[in-house]
C-alpha positions in Angstrom: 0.0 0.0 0.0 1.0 3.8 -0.9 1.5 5.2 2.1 0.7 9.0 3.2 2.5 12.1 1.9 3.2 14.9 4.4 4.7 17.6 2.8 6.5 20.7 4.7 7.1 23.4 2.7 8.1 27.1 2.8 9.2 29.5 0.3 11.2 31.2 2.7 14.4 29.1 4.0 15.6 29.3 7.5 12.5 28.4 9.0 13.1 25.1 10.3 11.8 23.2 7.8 14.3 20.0 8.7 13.7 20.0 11.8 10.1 20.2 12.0 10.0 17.5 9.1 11.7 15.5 11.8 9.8 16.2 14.7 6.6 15.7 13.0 7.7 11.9 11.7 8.8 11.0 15.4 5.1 12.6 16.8 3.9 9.8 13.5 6.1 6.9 14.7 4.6 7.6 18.7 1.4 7.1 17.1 3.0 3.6 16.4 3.1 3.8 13.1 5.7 2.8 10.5 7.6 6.3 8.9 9.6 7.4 6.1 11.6 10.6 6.2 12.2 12.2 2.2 14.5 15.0 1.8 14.6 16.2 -1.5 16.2 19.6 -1.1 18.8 19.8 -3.9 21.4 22.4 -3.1 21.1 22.8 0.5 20.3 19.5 2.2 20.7 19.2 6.4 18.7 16.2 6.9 21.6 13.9 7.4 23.6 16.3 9.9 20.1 16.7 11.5 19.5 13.0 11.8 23.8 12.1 12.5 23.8 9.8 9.3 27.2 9.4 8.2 28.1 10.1 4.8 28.7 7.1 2.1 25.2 5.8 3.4 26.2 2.4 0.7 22.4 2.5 -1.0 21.5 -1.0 -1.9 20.3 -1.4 -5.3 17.7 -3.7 -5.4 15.9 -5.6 -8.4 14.4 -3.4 -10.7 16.8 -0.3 -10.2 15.5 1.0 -6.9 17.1 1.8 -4.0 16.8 0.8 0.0 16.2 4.1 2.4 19.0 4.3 5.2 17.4 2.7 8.2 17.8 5.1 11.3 15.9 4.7 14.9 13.2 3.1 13.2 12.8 5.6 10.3 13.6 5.2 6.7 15.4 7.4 5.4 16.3 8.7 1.6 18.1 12.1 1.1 19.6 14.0 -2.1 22.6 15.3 0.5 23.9 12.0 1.2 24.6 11.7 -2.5 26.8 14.0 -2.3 30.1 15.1 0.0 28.9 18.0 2.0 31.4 20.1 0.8 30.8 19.5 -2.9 28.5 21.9 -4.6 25.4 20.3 -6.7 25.2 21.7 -9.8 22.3 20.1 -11.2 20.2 22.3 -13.8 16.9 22.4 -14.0 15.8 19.6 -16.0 18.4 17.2 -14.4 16.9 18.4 -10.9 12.7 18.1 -12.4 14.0 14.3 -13.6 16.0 13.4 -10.4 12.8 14.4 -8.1 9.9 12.5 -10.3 11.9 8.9 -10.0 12.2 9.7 -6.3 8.8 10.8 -6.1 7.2 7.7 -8.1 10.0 4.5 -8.5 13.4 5.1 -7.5 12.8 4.6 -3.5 11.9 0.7 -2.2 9.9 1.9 0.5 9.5 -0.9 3.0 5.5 -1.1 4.6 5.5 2.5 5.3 2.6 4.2 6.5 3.5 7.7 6.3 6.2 9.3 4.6 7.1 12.8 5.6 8.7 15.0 2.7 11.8 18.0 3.9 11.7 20.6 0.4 13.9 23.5 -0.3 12.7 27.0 -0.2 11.8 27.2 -3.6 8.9 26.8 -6.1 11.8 26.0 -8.9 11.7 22.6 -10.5 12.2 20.4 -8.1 9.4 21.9 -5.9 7.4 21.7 -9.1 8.2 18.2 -9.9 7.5 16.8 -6.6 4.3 18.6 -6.5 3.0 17.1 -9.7 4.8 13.6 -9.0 4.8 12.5 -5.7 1.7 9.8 -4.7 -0.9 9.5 -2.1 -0.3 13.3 -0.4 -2.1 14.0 2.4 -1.3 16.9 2.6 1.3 20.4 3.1 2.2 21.8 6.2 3.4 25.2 5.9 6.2 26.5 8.0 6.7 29.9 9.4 8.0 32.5 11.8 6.5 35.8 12.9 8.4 38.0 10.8 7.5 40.3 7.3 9.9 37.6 5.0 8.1 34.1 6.5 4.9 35.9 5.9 5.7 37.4 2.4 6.7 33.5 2.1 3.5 31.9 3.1 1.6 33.8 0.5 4.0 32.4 -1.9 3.7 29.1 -0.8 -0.3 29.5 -0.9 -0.3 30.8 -4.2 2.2 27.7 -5.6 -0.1 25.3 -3.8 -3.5 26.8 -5.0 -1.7 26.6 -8.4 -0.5 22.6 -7.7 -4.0 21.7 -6.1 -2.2 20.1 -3.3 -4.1 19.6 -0.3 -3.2 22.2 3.1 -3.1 20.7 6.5 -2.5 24.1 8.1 0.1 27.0 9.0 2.9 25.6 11.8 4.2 28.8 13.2 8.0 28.0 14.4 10.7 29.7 16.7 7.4 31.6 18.1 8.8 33.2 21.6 12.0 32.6 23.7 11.9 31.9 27.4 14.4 33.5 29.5 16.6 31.3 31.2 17.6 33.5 33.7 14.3 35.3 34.4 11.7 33.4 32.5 10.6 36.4 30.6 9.3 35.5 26.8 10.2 37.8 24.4 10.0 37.6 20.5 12.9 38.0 18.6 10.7 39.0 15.3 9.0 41.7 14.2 5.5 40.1 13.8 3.3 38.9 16.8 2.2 35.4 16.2 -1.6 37.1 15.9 -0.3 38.4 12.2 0.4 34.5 10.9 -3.3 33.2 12.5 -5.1 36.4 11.2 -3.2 35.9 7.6 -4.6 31.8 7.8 -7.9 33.1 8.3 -7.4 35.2 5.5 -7.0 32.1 3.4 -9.2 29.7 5.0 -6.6 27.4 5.8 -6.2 26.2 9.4 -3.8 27.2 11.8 -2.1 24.7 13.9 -0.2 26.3 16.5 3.4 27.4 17.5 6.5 26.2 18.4 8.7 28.0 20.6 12.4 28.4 20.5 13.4 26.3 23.0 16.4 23.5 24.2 14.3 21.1 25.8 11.7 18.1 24.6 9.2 19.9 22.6 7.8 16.0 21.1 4.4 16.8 23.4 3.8 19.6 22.3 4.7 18.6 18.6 2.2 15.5 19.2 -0.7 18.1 20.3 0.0 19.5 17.2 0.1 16.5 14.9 -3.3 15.3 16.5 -4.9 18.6 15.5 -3.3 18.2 12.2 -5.1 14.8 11.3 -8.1 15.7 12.7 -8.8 18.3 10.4 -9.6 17.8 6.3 -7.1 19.5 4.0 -8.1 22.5 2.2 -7.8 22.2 -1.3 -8.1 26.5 -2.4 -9.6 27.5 -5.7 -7.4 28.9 -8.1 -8.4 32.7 -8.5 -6.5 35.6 -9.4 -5.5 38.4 -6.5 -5.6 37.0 -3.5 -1.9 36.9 -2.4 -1.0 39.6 -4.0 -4.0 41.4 -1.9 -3.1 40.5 1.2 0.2 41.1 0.5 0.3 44.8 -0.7 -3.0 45.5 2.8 -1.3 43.6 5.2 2.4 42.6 4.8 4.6 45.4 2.8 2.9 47.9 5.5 
């Protein structure tokens, strides 16, 4: 059986897509069920320094061409940045990057009784954004990633607009790095320049659900991530209608204020 897509996307980088790709498949596999991570950022990969895979992961080819996931803490693994050195520059065009993403997305990857697979992009809507979009199987659904400043918020109407355009089902907004706690004197403060009311008020703007927020933090966040996935599958992913202006509206009234 196909299992589940969950994508998390943002068309702004720095965000913390990795490492909420991450916490998201361990709040799956406390669920008890059986999880593939998919990192298919191109250029900038962190998933295997996130995860502590060592390089040279030795893929075994298997009949008919494709290729075993890296078994790690009871995840599967496939990434584009162990296929190459870390310090080695990926210099894939276009096309080769489009072609690269639709076998991984369809054949290349012997997925092995997987119920959900959870997808890290780039911050792009470039090729292989494009091609994963219109590729990959059985999605569920995108989780957008965020922080409460003007560039993650000029990037979530970017990433609506590319997935109004794709069709692809929204989970929700996932605001992230939302408030740090003192240490010292256990005062939050916000490090931004938006309040986290500006990235619920712009997913009501949408009509997309907001999940909640994550705050910066150095302790076990995997309850709170949990709480979140729960709300996540509870709710059915919006599928928006493609119509001319509303980004850009929102945009020009609410974010380039």
């Amino acid at each position: 059986m196909e299992p589940k897509k969950l994508i998390c996307l943002s068309m702004k980088g720095g965000v913390g897509k990795t490492t909420t790709t991450i916490a998201l498949a361990g709040a799956l596999k406390a669920r008890g069920l059986r999880v593939g991570i998919l990192d298919v950022d191109v250029h900038g990969s962190a998933m295997p320094r996130a995860l502590g895979i060592p390089h040279d992961p030795h893929y075994e080819t298997l009949k008919g061409g494709k290729l075993r996931p890296v078994t790690l803490d009871g995840f599967q693994v496939f990434s584009i940045g162990l296929l190459f050195d870390e310090s080695m520059a990926n210099m894939w065009n276009g096309e080769m990057k489009a072609d690269a993403v639709r076998q991984i997305s369809t054949t290349a990857i012997a997925w092995e009784d997987r119920d959900w697979v959870v997808v890290d992009t780039p911050p792009t809507s470039g090729d292989e954004v494009q091609s994963l979009l219109r590729n990959l199987q059985n999605i569920y659904g995108a989780v957008i990633i965020t922080q409460p400043n003007d560039l993650s918020l000029l990037g979530i109407t970017k990433t609506l607009d590319m997935l109004r355009e794709t069709e692809v089902p929204i989970c929700g907004v996932l605001a992230n790095m939302v408030g740090y706690t003192c240490p010292h004197c256990g005062q939050v403060s916000n490090p931004f320049d938006r309040a986290m009311a500006d990235i619920e008020s712009l997913a009501r703007e949408f009509k997309v659900p907001y999940l909640g927020a994550i705050p910066f933090s150095q302790g076990d966040r995997s309850e709170l991530v949990r709480g979140i996935l729960e709300k996540l599958l509870k709710i059915k992913p919006v599928v928006l209608k493609r119509e001319k202006g509303g980004p850009t509206r929102w945009l020009l009234e609410r974010t380039l204020r």
